[in-house]
C-alpha positions as CSV (number, residue, x, y, z in Angstrom):
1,X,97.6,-93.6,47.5
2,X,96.5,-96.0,50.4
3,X,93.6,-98.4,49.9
4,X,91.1,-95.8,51.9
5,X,92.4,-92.9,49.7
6,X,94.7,-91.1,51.8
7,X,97.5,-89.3,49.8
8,X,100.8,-89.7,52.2
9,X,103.5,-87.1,51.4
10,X,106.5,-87.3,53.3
11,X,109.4,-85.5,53.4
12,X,113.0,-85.7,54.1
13,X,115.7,-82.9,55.4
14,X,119.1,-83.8,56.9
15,X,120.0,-80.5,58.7
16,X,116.4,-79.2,60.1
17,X,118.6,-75.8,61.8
18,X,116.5,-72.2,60.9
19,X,116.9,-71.0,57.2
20,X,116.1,-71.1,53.9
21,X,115.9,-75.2,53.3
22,X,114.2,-75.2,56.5
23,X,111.2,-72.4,55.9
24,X,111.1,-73.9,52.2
25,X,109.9,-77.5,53.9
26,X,107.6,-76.0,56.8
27,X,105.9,-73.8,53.6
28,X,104.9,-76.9,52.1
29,X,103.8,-79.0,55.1
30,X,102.0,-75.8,56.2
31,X,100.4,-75.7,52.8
32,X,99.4,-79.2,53.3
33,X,98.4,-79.5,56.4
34,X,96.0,-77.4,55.6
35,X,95.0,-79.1,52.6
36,X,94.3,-82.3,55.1
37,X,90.9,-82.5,55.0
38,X,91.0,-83.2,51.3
39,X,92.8,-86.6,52.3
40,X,96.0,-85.7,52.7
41,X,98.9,-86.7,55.7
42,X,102.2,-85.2,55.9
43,X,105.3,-86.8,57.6
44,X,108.8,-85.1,58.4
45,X,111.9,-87.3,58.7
46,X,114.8,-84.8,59.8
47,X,117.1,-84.6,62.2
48,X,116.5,-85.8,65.4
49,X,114.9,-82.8,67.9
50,X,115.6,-80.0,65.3
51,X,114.0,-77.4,65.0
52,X,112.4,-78.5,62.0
53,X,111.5,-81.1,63.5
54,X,109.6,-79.4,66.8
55,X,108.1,-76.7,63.6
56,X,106.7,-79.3,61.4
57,X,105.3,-81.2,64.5
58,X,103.4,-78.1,66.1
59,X,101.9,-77.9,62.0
60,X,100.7,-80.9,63.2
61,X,102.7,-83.5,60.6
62,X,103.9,-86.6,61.7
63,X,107.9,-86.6,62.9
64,X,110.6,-89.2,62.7
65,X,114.3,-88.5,64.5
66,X,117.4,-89.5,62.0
67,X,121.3,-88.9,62.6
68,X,122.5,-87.3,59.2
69,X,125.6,-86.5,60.4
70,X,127.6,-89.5,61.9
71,X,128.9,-90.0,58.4
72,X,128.6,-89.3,54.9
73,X,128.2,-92.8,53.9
74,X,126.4,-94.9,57.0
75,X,124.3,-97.9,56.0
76,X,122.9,-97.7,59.5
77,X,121.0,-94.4,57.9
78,X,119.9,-96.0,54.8
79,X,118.4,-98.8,56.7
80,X,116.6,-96.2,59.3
81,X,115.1,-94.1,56.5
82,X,113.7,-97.9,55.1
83,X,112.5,-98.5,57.8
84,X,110.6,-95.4,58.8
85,X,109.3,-95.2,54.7
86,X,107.8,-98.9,55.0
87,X,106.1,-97.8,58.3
88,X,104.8,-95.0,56.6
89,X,104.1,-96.7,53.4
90,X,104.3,-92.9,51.5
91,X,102.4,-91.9,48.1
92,X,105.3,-89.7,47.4
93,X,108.8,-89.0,49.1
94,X,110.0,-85.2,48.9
95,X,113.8,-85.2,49.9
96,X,115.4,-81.9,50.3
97,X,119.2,-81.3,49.7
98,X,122.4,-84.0,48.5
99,X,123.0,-84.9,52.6
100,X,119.6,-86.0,52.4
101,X,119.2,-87.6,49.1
102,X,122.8,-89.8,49.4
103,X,121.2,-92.1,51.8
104,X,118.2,-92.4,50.6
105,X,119.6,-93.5,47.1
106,X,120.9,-96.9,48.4
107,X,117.0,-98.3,50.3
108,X,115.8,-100.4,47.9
109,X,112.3,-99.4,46.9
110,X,109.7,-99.7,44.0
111,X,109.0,-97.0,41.6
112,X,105.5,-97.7,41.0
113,X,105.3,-97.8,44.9
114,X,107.2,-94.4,45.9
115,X,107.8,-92.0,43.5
116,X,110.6,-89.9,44.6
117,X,111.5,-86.2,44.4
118,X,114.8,-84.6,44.8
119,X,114.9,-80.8,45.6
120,X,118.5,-79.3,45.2
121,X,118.8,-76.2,47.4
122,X,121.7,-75.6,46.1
123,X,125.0,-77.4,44.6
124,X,127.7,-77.2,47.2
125,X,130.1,-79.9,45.9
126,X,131.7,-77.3,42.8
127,X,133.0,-75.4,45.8
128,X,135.3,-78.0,46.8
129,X,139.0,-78.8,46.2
130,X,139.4,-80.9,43.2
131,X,138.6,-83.9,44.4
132,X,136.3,-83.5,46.2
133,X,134.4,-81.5,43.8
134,X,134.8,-84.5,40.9
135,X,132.7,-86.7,44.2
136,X,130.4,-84.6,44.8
137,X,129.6,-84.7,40.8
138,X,129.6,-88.5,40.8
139,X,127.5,-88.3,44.2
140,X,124.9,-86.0,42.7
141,X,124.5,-88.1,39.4
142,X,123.9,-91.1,41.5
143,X,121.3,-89.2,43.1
144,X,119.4,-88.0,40.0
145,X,119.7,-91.7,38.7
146,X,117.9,-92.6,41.5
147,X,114.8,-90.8,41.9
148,X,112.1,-90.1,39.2
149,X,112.3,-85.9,38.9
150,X,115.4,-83.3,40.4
151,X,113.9,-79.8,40.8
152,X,115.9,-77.0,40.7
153,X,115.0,-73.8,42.6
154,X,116.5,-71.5,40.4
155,X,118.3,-71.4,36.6
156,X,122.0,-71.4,38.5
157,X,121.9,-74.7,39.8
158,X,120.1,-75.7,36.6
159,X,123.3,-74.7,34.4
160,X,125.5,-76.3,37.0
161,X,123.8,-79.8,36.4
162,X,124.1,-79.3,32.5
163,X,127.7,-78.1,32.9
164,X,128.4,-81.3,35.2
165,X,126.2,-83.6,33.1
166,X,124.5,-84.2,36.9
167,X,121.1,-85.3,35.0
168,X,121.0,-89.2,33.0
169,X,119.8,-88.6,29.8
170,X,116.2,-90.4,30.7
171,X,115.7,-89.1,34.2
172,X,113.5,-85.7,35.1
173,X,113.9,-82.5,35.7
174,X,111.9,-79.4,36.1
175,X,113.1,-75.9,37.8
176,X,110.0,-74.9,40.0
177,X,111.9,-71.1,41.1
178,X,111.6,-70.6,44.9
179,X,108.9,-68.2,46.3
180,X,107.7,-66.7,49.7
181,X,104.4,-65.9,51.1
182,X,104.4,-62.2,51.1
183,X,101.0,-62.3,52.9
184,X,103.3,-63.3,56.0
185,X,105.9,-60.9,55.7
186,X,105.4,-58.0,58.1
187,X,106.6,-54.3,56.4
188,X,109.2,-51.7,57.4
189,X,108.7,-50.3,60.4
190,X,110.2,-47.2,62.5
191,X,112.8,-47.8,59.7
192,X,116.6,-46.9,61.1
193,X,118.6,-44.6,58.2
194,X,121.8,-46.3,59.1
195,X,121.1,-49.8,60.2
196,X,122.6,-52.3,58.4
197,X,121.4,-55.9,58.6
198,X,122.5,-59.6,58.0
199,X,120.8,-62.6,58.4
200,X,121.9,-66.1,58.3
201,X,123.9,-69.2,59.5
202,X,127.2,-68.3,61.2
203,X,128.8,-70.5,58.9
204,X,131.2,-70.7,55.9
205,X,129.2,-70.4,53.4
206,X,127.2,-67.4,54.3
207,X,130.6,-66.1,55.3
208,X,129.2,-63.5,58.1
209,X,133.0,-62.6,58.7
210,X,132.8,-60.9,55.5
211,X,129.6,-59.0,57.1
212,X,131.9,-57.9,60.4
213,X,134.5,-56.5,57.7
214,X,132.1,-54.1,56.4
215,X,130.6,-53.1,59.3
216,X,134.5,-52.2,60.6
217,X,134.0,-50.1,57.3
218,X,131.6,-48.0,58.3
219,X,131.3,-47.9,61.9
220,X,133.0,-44.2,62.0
221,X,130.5,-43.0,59.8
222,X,127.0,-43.5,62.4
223,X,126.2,-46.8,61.0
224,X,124.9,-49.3,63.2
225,X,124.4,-53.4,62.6
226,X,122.4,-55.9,63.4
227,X,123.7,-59.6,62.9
228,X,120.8,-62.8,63.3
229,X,122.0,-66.3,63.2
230,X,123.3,-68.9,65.0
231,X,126.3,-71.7,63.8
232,X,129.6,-73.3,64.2
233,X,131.2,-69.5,63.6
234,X,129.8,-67.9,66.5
235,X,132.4,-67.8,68.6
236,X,134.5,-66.7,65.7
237,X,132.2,-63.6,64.8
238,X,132.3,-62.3,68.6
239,X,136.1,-62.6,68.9
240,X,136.2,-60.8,65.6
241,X,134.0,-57.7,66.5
242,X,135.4,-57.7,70.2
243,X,139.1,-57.4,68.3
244,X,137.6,-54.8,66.0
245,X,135.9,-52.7,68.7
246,X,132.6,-52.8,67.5
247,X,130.7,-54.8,70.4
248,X,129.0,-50.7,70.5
249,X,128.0,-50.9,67.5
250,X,127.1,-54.5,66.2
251,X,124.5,-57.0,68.1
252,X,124.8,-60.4,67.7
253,X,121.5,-62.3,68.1
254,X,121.5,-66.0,68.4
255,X,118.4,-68.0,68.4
256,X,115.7,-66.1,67.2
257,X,112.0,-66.9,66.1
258,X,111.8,-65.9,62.5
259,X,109.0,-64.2,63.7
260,X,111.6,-62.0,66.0
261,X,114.1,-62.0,63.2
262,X,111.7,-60.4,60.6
263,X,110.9,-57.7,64.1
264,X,114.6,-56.5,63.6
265,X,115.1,-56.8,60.0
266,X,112.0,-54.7,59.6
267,X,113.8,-51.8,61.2
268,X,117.0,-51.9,58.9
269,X,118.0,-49.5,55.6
270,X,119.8,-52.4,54.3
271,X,120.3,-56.1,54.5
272,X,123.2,-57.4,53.2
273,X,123.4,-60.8,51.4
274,X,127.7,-62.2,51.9
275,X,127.3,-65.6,51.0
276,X,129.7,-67.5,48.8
277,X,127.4,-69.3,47.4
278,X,123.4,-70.4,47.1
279,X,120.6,-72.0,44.9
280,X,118.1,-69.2,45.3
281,X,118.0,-68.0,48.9
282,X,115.2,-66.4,50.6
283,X,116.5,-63.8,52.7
284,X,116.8,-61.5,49.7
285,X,113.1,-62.1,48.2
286,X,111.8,-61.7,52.1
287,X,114.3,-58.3,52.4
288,X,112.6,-57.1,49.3
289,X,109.2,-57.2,49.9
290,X,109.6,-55.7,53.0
291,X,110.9,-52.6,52.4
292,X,114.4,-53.4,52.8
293,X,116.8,-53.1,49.9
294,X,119.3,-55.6,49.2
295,X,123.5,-55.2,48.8
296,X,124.7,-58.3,47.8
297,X,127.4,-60.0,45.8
298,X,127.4,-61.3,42.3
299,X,126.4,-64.2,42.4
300,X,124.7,-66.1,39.4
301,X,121.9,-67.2,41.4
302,X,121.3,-63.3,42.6
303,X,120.9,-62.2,39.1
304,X,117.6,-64.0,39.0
305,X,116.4,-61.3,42.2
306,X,118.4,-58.1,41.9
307,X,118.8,-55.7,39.0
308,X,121.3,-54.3,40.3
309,X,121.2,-50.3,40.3
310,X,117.1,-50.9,40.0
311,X,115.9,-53.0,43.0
312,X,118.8,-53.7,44.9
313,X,122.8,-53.6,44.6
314,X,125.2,-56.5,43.3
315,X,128.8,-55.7,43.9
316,X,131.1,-57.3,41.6
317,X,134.3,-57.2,43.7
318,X,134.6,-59.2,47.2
319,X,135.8,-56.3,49.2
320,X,134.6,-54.6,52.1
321,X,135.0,-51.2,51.0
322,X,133.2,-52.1,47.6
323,X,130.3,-53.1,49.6
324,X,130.6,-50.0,52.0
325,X,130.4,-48.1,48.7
326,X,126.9,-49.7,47.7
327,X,125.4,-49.6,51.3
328,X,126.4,-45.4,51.7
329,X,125.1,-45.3,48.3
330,X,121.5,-46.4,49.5
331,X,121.3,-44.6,52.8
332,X,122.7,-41.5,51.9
333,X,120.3,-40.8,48.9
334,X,116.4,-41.3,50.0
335,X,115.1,-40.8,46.3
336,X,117.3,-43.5,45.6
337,X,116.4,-46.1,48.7
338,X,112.8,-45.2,48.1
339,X,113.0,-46.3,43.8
340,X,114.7,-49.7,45.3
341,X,112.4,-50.2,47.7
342,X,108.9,-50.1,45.2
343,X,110.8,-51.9,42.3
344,X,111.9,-54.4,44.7
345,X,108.6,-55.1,46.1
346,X,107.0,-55.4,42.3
347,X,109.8,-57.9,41.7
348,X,109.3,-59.9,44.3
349,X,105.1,-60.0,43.3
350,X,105.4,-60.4,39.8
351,X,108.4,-63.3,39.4
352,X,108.0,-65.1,42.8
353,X,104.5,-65.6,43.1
354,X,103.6,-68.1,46.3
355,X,100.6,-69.3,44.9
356,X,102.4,-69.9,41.7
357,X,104.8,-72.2,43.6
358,X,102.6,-73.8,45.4
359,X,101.0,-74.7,42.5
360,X,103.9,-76.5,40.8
361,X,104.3,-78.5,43.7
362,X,100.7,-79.7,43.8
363,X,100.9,-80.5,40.0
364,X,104.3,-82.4,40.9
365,X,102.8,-84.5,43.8
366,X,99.5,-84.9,41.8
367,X,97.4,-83.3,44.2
368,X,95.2,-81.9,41.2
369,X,95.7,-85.2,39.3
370,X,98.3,-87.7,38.6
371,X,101.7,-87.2,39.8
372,X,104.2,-85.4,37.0
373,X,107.1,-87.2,38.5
């Protein structure tokens, strides 16, 4: 805290690009920007003219520019993100995600003078060849070593750390589950029988190819799709559906407000989840208590959303026609679509409670007290 009281949070994201890291951070700053007049200042350090970094300055926070991406290990970072903290002089540092956290590990700071939490969103390093994967372990031990409490946002990413042996024996941790504000999350509307939705980065990890092979599934059967995202597989996706004939069928929309995106996955049957792998994502929790039912595969992390069969779908074999299977399931059976849809909704109310989260987070940067990191 600053000598006139002031409580400076400050938080730290590498990529800043719409998704679920990015509406994770603008929920808090939200939340705390409107907590300001209790003596509070938020500041965002991202990457330079992001959109996180244009969203969290219309919030009104403070914004600082950063290159995250010239190279996985670049002093010239490490000494930016010093800098910008000692201008700053924080109360507590938030830091979201490992391309984030790496740099920050190596500026020099006291503990008594900036507590630290890490955020995981997710452990992408087990993924990786061999190698890679055993630096990525080292990498995200270092990390944890370094700042004074990891939180998990959901009980995957948890096992992975215990598995990897990610956390030091004397260093924190805490799994504070993510959440959304259903308040903000407009219902189904002028719902479509057989449009199928995805949402996400066009990039490998939320494999949208894998979405385009499904549609080619069922696009003799009346189904129609609707693809939002933007990435470094763009131009991939539209040579794919051009090759597949489905530009008649399947709109691609780049760049949307997640305002606009919600517009179009409010008129969908089903959204369908492809990713290879997450921490806890919030397009599912967001689908759900909407209105709009979840396929998805199964993954660890979306046992802690679906049951499948009860509030949404989780197909146990990577194949197109598997998924094609669960999707005709739902929209050709509206007793069915219509059980999913209320146990969905309860699910989402009951085990992902907002106010719950935010709560957590308050307690963690001692906003109702002393700090628990």
């Amino acid at each position: 805290m600053s000598a006139d009281g002031t409580r400076k949070i400050v938080h730290i994201v590498a990529g800043g690009a719409q998704g679920g890291e990015t509406t994770f951070v603008l929920a808090l700053v939200d939340a705390l920007i409107r907590r300001g007049s209790q003596g509070i200042t938020t500041s965002v350090i991202g990457q330079a003219d992001s959109y996180l970094l244009k969203c969290a300055e219309a919030l009104g926070a403070s914004t600082f520019g950063a290159d995250f991406f010239r190279s996985r290990i670049d002093p010239h970072l490490s000494f930016r993100l010093r800098h910008i903290l000692r201008s700053i002089d924080p109360s507590l540092v938030h830091v979201h995600g490992g391309r984030a956290a790496f740099p920050l590990s190596f500026v020099p700071r006291d503990n008594s003078r900036w507590p630290i939490v890490y955020t995981v969103h997710g452990y992408h390093f087990c993924r990786q060849p061999q190698g890679r994967r055993v630096l990525g372990a080292i990498a995200e031990r270092w990390i944890s070593s370094r700042v004074d409490n990891t939180i998990f946002v959901g009980e995957s990413d948890r096992r992975i750390a215990e598995k990897w042996h990610l956390i030091p024996s004397k260093a924190a941790s805490r799994l504070i589950r993510n959440a959304i504000d259903f308040h903000v999350i407009p219902q189904v509307l002028d719902r479509q029988p057989r449009l199928v939705a995805f949402s996400g980065r066009l990039h490998y990890q939320k494999d949208p190819l894998f979405f385009v092979e499904i549609a080619r599934e069922l696009a003799s059967e009346g189904y129609t799709f609707v693809m939002m995202g933007s990435g470094s597989m763009e131009a991939e996706v539209r040579e794919r559906v051009a090759a597949y004939g489905l530009s008649s069928v399947l709109q691609l929309h780049t760049e949307l407000s997640r305002e606009n995106a919600f517009e179009l996955l409010r008129r969908a049957s089903v959204c369908v989840v492809t990713s290879r792998w997450e921490g806890l994502p919030l397009l599912p929790l967001e689908s759900m208590v909407m209105g709009v039912p979840v396929v998805a595969p199964n993954l660890e992390c979306m046992t802690e959303i679906v049951d499948s069969g009860v509030n949404g779908f989780l197909v146990p074999e990577r194949r197109p026609s598997a998924f094609a299977s669960a999707i005709r399931n739902l929209t050709n059976n509206d007793v069915l679509h219509a059980s999913v849809v209320r146990a969905a909704r309860e699910r989402v109310l009951e085990d992902f409670s907002y106010d719950r989260w935010l709560a957590s987070y308050w307690d963690l940067y001692g906003l109702n007290g002393s700090p628990e990191v």
